[in-house]
FIDO-286962 format. One record per atom (N, C-alpha, C): y, x, z. Coordinates in steps of 0.001 Angstrom, whole numbers, plus 524288, in hexadecimal, padded with zeros to 5 digits. Example, Ala and Ser with C-alpha at 12.3 -4.5 7.8 and 13.67 -1.06 7.14 Angstrom:
7E9C68338681E787EE6C8300C81E787F31C8339081E787F7368323281BA87FBDC8356681BE48001E8326481EBE
% end
This chain:
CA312F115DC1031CA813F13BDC0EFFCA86AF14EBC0935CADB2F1526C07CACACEEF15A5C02F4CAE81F1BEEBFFECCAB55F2016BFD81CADB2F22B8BFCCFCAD38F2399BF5C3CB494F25CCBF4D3CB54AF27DBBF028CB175F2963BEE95CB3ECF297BBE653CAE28F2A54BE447CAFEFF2EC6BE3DFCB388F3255BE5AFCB3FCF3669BE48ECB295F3A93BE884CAE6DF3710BEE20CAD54F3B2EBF01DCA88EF3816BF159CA416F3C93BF210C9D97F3C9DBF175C9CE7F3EC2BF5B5C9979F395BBF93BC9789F3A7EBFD60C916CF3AD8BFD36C8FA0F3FB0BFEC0C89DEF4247BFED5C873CF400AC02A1C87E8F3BEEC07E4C8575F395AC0AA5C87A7F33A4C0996C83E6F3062C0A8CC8380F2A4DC09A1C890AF292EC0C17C8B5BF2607C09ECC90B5F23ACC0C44C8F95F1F56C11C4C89D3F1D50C0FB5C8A0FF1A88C1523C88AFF1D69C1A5AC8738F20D2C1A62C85B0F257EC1DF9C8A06F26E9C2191C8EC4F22FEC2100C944BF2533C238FC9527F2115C272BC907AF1BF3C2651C90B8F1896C29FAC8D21F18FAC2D54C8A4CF1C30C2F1BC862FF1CDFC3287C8152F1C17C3271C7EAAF1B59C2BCAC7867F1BD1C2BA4C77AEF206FC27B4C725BF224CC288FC70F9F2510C21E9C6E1DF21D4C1D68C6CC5F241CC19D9C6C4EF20DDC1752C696FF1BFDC16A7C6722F1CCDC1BA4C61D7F1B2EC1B31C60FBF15C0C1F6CC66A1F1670C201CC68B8F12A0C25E3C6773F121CC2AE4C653FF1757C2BDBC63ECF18AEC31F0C6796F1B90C3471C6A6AF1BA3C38ABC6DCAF1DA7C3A00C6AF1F2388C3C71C6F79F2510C3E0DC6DECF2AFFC3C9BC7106F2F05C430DC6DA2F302FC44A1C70A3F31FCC4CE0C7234F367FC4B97C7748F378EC4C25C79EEF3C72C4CBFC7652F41D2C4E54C71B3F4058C51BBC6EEBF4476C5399C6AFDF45C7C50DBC683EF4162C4D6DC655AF43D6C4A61C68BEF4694C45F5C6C58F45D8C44B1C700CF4741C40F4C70C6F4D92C41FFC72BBF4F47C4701C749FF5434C4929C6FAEF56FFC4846C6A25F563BC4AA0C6556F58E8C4C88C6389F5BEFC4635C64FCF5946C41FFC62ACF5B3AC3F38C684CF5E8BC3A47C6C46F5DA4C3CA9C7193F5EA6C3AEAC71BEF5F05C34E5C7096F58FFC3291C7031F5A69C2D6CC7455F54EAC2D75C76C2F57E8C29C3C7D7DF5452C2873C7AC6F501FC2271C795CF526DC1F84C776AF4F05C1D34C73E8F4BA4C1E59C71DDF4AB8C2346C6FF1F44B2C23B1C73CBF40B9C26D2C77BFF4543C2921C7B21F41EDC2CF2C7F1CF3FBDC2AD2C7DBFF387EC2C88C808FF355DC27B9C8776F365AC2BB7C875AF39D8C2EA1C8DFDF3826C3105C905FF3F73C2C63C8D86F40E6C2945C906DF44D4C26BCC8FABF4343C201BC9484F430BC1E67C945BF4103C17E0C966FF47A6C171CC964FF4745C11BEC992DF4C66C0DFAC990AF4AD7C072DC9F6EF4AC0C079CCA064F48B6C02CECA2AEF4E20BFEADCA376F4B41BFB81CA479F4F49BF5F3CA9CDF4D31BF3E7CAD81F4FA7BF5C7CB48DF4D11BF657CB78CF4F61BF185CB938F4B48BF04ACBAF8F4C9DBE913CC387F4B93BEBEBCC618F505DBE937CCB65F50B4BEA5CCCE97F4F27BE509CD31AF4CA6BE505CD4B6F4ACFBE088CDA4AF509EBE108CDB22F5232BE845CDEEFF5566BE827CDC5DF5B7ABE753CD7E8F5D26BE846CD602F6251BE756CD231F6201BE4B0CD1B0F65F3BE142CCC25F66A8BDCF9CC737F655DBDFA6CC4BCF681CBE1FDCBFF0F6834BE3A6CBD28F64EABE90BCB957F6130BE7DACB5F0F5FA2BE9AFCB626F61A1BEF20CB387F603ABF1A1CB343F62D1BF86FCAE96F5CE0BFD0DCABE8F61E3BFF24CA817F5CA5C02F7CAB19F5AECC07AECAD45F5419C06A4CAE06F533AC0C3DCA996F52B2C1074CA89EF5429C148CCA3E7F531DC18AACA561F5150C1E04CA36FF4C1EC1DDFCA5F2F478BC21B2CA276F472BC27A6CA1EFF4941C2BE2C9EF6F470FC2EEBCA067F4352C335EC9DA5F3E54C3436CA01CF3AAEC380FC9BA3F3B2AC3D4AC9EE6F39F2C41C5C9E07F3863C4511C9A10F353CC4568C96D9F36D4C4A57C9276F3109C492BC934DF2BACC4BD9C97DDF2B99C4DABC9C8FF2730C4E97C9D48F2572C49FEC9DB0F273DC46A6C9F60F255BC3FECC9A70F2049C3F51C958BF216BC414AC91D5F1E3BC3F6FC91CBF1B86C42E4C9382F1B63C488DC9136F179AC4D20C9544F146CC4D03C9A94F1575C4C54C9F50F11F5C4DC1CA1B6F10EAC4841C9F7DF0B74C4529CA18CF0C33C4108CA6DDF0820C3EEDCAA5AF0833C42ADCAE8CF05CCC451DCB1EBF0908C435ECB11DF0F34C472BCB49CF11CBC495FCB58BF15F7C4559CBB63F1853C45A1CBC30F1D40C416ACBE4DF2172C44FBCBDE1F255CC41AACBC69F2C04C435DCC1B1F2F2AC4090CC383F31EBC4614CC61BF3671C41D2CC3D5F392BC3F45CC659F3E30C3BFDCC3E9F4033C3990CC641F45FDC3873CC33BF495BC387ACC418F4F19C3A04CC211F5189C3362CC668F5412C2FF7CC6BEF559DC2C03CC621F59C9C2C56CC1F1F5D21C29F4CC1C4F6401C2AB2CBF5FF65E8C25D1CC361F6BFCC2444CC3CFF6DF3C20FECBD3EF725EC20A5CBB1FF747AC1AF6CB7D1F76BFC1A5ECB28BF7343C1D27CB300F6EC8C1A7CCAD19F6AE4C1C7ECA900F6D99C1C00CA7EFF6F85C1804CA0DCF7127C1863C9F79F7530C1C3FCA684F7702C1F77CA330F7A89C23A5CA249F7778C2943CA1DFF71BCC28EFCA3DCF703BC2E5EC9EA4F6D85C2E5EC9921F6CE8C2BE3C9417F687DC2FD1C9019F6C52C2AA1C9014F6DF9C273AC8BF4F6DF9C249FC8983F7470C24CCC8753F7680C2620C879EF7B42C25CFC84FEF7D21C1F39C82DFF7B4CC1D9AC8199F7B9AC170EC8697F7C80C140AC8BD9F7874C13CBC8F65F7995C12ECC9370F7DA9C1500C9331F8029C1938C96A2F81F1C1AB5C97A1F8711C17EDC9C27F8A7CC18FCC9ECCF8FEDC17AEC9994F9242C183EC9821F9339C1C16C9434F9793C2083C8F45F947FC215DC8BC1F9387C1E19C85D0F90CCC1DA9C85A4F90EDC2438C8487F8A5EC252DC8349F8AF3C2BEDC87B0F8AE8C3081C8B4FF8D1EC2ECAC8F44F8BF2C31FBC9547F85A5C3164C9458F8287C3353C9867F7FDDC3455C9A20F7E2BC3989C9F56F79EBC37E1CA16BF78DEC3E85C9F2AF77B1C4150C99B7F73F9C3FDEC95A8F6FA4C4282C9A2CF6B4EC430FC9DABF69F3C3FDBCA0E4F66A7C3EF3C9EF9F5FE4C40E9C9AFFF6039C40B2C989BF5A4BC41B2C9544F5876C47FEC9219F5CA3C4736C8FEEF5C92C4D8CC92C2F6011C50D6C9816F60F8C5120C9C03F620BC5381C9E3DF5CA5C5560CA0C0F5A62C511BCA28BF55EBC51FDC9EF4F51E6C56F3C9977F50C5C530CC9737F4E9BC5470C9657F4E55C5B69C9579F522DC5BF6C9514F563FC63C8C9A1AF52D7C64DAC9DF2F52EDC639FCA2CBF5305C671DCA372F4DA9C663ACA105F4AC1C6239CA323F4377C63C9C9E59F4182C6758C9953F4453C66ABC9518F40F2C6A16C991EF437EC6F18C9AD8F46A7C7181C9A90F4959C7502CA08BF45E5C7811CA3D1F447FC7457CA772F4152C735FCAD14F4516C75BFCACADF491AC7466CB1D2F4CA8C72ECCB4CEF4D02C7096CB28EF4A1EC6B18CB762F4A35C6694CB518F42BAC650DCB911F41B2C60B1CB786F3CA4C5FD6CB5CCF3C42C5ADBCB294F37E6C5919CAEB8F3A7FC548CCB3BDF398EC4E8FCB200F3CF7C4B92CB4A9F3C85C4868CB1D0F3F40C4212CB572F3D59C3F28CB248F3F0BC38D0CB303F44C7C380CCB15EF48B9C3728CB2A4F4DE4C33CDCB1A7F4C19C2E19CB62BF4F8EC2B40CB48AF50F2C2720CB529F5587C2394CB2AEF5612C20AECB42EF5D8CC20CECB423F5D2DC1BABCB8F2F5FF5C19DDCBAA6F610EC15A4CB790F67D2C132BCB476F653BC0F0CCB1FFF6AEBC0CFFCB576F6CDBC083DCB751F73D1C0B1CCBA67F764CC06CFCB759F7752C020FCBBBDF77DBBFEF9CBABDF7968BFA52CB7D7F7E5DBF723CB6F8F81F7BFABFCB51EF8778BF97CCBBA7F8A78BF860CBAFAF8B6ABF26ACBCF0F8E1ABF155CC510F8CC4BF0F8CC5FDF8A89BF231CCA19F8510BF299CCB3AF84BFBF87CCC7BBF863BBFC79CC841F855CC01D2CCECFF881FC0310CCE84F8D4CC020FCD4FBF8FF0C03DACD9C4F8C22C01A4CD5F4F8A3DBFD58CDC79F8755BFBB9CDFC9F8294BFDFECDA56F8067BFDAFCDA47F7C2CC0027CDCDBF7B85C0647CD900F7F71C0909CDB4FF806DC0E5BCE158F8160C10D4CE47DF83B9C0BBACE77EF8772C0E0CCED64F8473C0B54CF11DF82C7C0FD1CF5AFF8102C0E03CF89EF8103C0B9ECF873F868FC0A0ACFD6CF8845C0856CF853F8EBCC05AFCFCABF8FA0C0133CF916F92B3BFC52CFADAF9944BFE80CF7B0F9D15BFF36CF755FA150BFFB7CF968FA54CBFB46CFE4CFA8BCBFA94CFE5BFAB94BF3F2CF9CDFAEDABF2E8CF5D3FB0B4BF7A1CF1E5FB279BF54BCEC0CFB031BF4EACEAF4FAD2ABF94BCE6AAFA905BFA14CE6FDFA617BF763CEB48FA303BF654CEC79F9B95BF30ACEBEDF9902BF805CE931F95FDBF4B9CE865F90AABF97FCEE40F8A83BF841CEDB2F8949BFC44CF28BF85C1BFD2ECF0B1F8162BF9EFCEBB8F7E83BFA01CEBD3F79B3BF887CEB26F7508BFC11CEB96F7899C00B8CEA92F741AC06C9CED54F6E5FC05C2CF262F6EE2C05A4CF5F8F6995C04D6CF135F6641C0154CF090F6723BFCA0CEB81F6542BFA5BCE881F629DBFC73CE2C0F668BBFEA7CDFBAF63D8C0334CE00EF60DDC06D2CE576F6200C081CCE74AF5EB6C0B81CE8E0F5729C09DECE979F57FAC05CBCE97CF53F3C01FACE4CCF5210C012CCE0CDF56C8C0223CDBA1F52EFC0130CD895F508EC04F6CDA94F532BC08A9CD832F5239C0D56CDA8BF49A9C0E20CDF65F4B28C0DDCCE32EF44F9C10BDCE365F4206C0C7ACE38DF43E1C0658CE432F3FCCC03B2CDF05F3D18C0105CDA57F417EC01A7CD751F3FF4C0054CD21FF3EABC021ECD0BEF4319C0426CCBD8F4487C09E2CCE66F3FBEC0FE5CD18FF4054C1200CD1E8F3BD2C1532CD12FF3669C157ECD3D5F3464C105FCD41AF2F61C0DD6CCDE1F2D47C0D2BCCA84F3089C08F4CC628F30AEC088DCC28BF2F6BC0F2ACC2ACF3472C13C9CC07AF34C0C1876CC0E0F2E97C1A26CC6BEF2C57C1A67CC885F282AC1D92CC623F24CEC1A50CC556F234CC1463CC385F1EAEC137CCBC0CF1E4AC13A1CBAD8F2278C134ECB4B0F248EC13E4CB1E0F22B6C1852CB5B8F24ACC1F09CB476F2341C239CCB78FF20EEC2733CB6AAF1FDAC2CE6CB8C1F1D8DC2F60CBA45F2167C3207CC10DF2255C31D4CC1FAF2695C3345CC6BAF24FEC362ECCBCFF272BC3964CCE66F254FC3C73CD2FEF2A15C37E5CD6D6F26C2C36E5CD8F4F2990C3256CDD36F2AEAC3335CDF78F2A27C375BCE4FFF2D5DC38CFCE4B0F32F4C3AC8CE9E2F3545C3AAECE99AF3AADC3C29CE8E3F3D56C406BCE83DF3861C4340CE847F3A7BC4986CE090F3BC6C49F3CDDBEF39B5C45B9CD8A5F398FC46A1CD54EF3CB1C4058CD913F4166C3ECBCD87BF42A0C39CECDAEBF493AC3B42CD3E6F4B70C3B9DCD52DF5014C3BECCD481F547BC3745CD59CF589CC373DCD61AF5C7DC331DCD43CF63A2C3635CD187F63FCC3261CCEEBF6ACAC36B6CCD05F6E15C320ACCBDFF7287C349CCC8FEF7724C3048CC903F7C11C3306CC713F80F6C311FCC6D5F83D3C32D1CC927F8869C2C97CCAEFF8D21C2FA9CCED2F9062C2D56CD2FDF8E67C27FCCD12BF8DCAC2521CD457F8BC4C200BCD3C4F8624C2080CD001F8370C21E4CCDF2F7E5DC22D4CD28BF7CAFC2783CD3D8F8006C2A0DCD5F2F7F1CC2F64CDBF0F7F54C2D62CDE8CF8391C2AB0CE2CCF8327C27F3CE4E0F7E07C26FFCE21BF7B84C2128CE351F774CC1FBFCE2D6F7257C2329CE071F733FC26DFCDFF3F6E3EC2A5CCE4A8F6DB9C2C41CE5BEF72ACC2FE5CECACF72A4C3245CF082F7077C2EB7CEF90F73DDC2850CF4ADF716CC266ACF56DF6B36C2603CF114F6A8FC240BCF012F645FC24E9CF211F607CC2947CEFC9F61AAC2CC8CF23AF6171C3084CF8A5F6029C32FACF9F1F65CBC3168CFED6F6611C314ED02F7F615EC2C80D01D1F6380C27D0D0499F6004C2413D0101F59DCC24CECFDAEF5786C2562CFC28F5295C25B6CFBF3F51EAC2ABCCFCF1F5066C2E6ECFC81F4DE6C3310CFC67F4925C340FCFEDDF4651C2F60CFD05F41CBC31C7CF7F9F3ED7C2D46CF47FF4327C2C5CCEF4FF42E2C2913CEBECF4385C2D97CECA5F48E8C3008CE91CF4B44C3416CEADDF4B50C3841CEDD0F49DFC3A83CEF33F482BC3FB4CF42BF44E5C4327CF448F451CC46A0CFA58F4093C48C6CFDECF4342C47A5D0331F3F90C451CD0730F4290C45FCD0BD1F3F4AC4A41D0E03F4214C4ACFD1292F405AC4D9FD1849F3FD5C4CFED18CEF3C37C4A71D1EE6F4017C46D0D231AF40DAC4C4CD21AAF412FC5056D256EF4229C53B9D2690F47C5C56E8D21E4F49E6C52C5D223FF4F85C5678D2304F520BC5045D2494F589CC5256D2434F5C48C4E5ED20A1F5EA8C4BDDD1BC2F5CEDC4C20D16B7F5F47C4B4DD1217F59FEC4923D0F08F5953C44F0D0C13F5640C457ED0801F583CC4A63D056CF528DC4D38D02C2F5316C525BCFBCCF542DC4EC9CFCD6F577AC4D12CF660F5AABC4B3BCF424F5B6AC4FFDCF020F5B4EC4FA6CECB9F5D11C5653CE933F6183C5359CE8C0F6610C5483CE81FF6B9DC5192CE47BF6E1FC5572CE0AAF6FC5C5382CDBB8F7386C552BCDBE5F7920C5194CDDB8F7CC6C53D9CDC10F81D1C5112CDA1FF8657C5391CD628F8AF2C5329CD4C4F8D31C5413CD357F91C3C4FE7CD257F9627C543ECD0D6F9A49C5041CCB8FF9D4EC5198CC932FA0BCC50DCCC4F7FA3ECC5404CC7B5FA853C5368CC750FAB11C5850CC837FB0EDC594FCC676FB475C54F9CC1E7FB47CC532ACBE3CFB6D7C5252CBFC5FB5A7C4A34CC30EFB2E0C4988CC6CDFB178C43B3CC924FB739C4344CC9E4FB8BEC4587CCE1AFBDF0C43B9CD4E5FBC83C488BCD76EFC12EC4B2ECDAF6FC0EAC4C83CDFFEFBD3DC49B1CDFDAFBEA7C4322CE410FBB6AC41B7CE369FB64BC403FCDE78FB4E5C3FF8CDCE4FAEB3C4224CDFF4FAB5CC465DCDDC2FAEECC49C9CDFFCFAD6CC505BCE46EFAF28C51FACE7C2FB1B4C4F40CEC00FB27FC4EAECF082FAC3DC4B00CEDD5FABD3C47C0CF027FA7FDC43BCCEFE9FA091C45B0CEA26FA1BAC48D4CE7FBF9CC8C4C95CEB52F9B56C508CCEEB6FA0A4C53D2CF063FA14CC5885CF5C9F9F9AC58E6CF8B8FA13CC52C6CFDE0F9FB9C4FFECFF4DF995EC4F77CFB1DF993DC4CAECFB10F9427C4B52CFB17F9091C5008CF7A8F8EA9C536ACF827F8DB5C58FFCFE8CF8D66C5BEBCFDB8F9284C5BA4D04D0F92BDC5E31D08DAF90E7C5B51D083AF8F68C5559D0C58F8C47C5237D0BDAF8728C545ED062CF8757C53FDD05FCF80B9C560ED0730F7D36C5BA1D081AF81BDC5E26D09BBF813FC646BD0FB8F7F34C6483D112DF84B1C6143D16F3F8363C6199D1992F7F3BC5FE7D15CAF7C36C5A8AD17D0F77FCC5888D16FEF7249C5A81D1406F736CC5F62D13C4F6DE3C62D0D0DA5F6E33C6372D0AFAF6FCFC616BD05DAF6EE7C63FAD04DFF6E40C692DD0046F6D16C6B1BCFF8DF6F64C7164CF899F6F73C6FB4CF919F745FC73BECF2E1F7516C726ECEDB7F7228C7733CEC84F6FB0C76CECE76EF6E69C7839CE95DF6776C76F5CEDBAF6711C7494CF162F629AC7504CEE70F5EA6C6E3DCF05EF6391C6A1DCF0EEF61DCC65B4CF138F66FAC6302CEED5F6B49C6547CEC0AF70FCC6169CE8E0F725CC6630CE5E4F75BDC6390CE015F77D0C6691CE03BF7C8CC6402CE12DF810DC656ACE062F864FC63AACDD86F8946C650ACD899F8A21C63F6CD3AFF8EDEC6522CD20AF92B4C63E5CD2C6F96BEC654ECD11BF9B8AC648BCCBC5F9DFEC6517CC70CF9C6FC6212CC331F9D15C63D9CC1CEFA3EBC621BCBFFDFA4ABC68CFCBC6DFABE9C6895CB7C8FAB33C65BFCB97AFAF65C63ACCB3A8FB0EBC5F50CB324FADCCC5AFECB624FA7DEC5A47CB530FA6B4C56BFCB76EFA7C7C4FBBCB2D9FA95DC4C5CCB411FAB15C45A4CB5BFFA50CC42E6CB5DEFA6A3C3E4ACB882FA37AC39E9CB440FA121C38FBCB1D6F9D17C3ACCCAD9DF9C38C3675CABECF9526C39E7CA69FF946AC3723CA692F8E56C3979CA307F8C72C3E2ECA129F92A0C3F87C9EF5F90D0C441FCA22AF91DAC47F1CA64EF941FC46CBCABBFF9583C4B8DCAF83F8E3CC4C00CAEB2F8CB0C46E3CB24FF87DBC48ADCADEBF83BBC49C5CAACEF83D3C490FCA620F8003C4C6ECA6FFF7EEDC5235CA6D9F8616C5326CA50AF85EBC5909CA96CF83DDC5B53CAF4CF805DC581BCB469F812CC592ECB3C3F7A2AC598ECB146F7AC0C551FCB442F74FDC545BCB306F6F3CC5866CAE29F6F85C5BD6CB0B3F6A8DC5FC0CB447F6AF0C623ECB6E4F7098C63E3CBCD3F70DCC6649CBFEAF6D0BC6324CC08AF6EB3C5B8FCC44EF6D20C5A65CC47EF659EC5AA1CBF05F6367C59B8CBDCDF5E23C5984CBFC9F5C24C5E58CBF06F5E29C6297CBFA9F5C1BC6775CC71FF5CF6C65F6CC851F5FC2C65F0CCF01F614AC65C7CCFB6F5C66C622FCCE87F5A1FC5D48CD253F5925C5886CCDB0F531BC5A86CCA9FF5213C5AD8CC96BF4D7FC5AC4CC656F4AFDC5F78CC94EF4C34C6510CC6EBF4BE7C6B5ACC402F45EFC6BF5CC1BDF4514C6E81CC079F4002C6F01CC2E4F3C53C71FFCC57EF374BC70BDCC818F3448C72ADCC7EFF315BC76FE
% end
């Protein structure tokens, strides 16, 4: 594959076709047993240069081990915000805690619940993250450079993904996710691009988004208050729930990434079921 010189990939490029370097192929299980991402040639992590936002940021790609056995066939692909908290725990917010973003996945395609597909996780910016995240600008927070990101995501980060891998590139197979601010910008996205991130229909009043949201109890009342709103906007505007939204209210669960872990084969199974 061929990638820009403007983005630097830290694992061998041929490593995306199914050997290491060394040209021995490589079993998903020895891969898991010793859960080290840097030998596992199905996870790259690049160093992503923006021509629309200042600062640098790690894309981190993990494929399916369908990616290496079927090399025919192409994969959707599931876009998620705050990457370094979703497979590495070295990188993450909270040393040790992430989604298990990969052997999540992984469970649910051997298991054949969901269908295999690419993640890739967009790593925020640090200090740039609120801005980035947030649609529309706050008079006392700021923010509001989402439209932006959002620009970087479709005009630049996609384009790049699709010519990199074998990926299935329409919207019906092109998902978008995150969690709290991460989760924000996904919706808007969502919402204003639809036919980037998902089917549209120009025959109804609503683009046909297929929407997973949830909250934990245990967030604070006006969390689950704001979670509960939102839901019921989306009812009224044509949704149907177990249809094309999934709304969960999880007990006991806090803000943090071992609460959307324990969440997320719900959401995989919801947004990407197996065919």
């Amino acid at each position: 594959m061929e990638i820009p010189s403007k983005y630097s990939l830290d694992h061998s490029v041929e490593r995306a076709e199914g050997q290491t370097a060394s040209g021995e192929e490589v079993s998903e299980a020895s891969v898991d047993d010793v859960d080290d991402l840097a030998a596992n040639p199905r996870y790259h992590v690049y160093k992503f240069h923006s021509e629309i936002l200042p600062d640098d940021r790690a894309v981190l790609v993990y494929l399916p081990q369908q990616y290496l056995e079927q090399e025919e066939r192409r994969f959707p692909v599931f876009y998620l915000q705050d990457g370094q908290n979703l497979f590495d725990g070295r990188t993450s917010y909270i040393a040790g805690r992430t989604w298990n973003a990969h052997t999540t996945a992984d469970r649910l395609t051997r298991e054949s619940q969901i269908e295999p597909l690419i993640l890739v996780g967009i790593a925020n910016t640090g200090l740039r993250r609120m801005a980035e995240y947030t649609p529309t600008r706050d008079f006392r927070l700021g923010g509001g450079e989402g439209p932006s990101y959002g620009r970087l995501l479709i005009e630049e980060l996609k384009p790049f993904i699709d010519r990199a891998y074998r990926t299935l590139t329409g919207p019906e197979d092109t998902g978008l996710g995150g969690s709290s601010l991460g989760g924000l910008i996904s919706l808007y996205l969502g919402f204003e691009r639809p036919d980037v991130f998902t089917i549209v229909n120009k025959t109804e009043p609503k683009p046909k988004l297929r929407i997973w949201l949830d909250v934990g109890v245990a967030e604070g009342a006006r969390h689950v208050r704001d979670a509960e709103l939102l839901n019921r906007l989306l009812l009224d505007r044509g949704w149907q729930s177990g249809v094309d939204l999934t709304y969960l209210k999880a007990e006991g669960a806090v803000h943090d990434e071992d609460a959307w872990s324990a969440r997320l084969d719900q959401v995989l199974r919801f947004l990407f079921p197996s065919r």
